[in-house]
C-alpha positions as CSV (number, residue, x, y, z in Angstrom):
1,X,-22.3,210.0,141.2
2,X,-25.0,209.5,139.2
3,X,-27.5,206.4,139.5
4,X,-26.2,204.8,136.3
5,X,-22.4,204.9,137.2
6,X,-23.3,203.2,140.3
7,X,-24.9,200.7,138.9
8,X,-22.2,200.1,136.5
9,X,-19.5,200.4,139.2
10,X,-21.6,197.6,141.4
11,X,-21.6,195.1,138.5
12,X,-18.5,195.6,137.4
13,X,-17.2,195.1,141.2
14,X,-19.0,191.9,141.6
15,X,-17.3,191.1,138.1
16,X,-13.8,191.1,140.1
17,X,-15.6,189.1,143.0
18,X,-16.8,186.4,141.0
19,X,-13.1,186.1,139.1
20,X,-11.4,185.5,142.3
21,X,-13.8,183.4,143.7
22,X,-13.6,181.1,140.7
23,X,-9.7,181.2,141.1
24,X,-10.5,180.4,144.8
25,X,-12.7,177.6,143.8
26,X,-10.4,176.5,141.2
27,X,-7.6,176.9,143.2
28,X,-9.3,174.3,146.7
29,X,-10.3,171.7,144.0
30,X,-7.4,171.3,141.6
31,X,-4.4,171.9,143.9
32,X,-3.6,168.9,145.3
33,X,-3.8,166.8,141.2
34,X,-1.3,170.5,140.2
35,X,0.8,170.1,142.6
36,X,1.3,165.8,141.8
37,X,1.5,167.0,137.9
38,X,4.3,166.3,135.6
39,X,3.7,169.5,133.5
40,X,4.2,171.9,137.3
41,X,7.6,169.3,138.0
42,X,9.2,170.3,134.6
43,X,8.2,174.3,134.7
44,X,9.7,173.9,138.4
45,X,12.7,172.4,137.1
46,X,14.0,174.7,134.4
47,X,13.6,177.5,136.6
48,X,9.8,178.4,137.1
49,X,9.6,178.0,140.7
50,X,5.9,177.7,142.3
51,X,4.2,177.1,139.0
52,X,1.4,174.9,140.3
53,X,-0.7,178.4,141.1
54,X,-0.3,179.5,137.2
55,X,-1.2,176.0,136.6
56,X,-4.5,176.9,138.2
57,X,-4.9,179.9,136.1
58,X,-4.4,177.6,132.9
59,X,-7.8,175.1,134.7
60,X,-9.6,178.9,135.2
61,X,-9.5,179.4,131.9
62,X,-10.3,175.7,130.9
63,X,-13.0,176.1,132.7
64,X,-14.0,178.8,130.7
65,X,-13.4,176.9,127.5
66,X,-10.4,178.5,126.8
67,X,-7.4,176.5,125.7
68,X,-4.0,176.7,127.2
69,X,-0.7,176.9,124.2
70,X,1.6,174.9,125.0
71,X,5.2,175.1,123.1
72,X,7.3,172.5,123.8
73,X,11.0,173.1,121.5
74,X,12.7,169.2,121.9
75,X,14.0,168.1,118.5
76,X,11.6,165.2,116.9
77,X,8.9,165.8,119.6
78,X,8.4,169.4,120.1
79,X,5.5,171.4,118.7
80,X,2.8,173.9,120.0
81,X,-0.4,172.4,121.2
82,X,-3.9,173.8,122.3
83,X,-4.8,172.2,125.1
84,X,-7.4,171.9,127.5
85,X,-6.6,169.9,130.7
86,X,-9.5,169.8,132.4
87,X,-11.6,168.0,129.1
88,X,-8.2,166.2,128.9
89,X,-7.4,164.9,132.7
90,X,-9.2,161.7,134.3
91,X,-7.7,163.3,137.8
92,X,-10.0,166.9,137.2
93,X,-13.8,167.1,137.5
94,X,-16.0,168.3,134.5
95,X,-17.4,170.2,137.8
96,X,-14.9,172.9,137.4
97,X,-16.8,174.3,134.3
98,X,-19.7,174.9,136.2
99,X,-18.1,177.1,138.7
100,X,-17.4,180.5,136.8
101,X,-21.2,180.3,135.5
102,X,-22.7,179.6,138.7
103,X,-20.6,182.6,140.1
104,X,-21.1,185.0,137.1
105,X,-24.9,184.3,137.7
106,X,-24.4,185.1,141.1
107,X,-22.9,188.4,140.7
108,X,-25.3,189.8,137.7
109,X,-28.2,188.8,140.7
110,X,-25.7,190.7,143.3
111,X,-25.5,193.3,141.3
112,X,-29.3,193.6,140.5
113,X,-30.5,193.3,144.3
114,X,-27.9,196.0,145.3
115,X,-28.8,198.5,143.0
116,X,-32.7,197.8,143.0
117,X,-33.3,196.6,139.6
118,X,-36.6,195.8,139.4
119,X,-37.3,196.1,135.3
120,X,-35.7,193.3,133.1
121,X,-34.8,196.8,130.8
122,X,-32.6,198.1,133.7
123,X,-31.1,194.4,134.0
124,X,-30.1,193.8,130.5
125,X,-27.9,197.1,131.3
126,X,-26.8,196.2,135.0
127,X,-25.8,192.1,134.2
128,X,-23.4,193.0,130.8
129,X,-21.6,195.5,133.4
130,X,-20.4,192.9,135.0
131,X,-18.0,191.8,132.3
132,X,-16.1,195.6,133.0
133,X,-14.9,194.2,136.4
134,X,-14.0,190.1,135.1
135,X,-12.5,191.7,131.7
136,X,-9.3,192.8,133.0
137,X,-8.6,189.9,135.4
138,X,-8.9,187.6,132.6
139,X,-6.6,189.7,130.4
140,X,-4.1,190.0,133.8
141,X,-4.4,186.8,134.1
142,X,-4.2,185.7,130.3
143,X,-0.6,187.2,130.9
144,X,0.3,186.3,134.2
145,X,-0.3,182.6,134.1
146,X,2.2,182.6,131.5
147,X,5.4,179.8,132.1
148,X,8.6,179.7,130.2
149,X,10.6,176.8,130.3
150,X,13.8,177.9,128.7
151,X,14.0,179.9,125.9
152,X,11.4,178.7,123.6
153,X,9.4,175.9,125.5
154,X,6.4,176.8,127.8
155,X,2.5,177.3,128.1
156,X,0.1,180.4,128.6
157,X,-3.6,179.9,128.2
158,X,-4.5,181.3,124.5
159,X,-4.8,184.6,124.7
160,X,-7.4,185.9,122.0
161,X,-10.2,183.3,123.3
162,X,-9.2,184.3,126.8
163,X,-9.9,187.8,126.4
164,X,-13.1,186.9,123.8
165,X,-14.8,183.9,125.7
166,X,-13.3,184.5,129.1
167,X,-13.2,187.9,129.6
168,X,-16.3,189.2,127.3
169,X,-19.0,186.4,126.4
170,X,-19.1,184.7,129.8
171,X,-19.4,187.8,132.0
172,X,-22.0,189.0,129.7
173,X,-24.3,186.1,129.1
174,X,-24.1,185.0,132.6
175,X,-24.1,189.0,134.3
176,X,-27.3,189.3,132.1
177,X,-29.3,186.3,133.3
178,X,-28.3,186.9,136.8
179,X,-29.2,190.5,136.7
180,X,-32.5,189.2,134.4
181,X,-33.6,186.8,137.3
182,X,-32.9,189.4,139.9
183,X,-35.3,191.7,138.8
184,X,-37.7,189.1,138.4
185,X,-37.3,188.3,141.6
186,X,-37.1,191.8,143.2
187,X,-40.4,192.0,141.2
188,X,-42.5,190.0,143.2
């Protein structure tokens, strides 16, 4: 293995890290206000039993800035909405969007210290790898945070802006700088 794939292959494993540890994070803080929602009662109701951890998945990709569709079929009410429950919820903390930047940070710096970087040139390619290990989760999880209440009513978070935002812009930006300020670092 050559030096460049494991340098690719260490960012793009502390790309997986940092998306389970926001889902962790995520996960701690929200459960409790999930579990107490109306929106988890109702997908538990029509058949969509334990729906408060794909409910989390929904505030993961809030947190990203990615809305979550929501299709609601009821005659005179029903429509499809874009939504984004943690700008939208008194009961969730605007803390929540600071967790998957803090952590993508931390794993472009992870990544830089393991493999040595010490040039910003060697991080700008080290901290966008990151993204090849948090792309996939978010598209997995784009798809399996997915709830159908009956046949034509339910919610998913939206899944072009998942895979965009999510899964490519975040990882990158935030890989690079972390990767960017672990060089510096390893520099002096």
């Amino acid at each position: 293995m050559n030096l460049n794939s494991r340098r690719y292959g260490t960012a793009a494993v502390a790309g997986v890290v940092a998306f389970a540890i926001t889902y962790v994070l995520i996960y701690a803080l929200t459960i409790s206000t999930v579990r107490d929602s109306l929106l988890t009662g109702v997908a538990e109701a029509f058949g969509d039993e334990n729906a408060d951890w794909k409910v989390v998945g929904w505030l993961v990709f809030n947190a990203h800035f990615v809305t979550t569709t929501v299709t609601i079929d009821v005659p005179l009410f029903g429509g499809t909405d874009a939504v984004n429950f943690v700008a939208e919820s008194d009961s969730l903390s605007a803390v929540l969007y600071l967790i998957p930047p803090a952590l993508l940070t931390a794993a472009g710096l992870a990544a830089a210290r393991l493999d040595g970087v010490t040039e910003a040139a060697d991080a700008l390619r080290v901290g966008p790898s990151v993204a090849l290990g948090y792309l996939p989760l978010a598209v997995g999880g784009a798809v399996l945070f997915a709830i159908s209440i009956g046949e034509n009513s339910g919610g998913s978070p939206t899944l072009l802006t998942a895979v965009v935002l999510a899964g490519v812009v975040y990882p990158v930006v935030f890989g690079t700088v972390g990767a960017v300020v672990g060089a510096v670092l390893a520099g002096e």
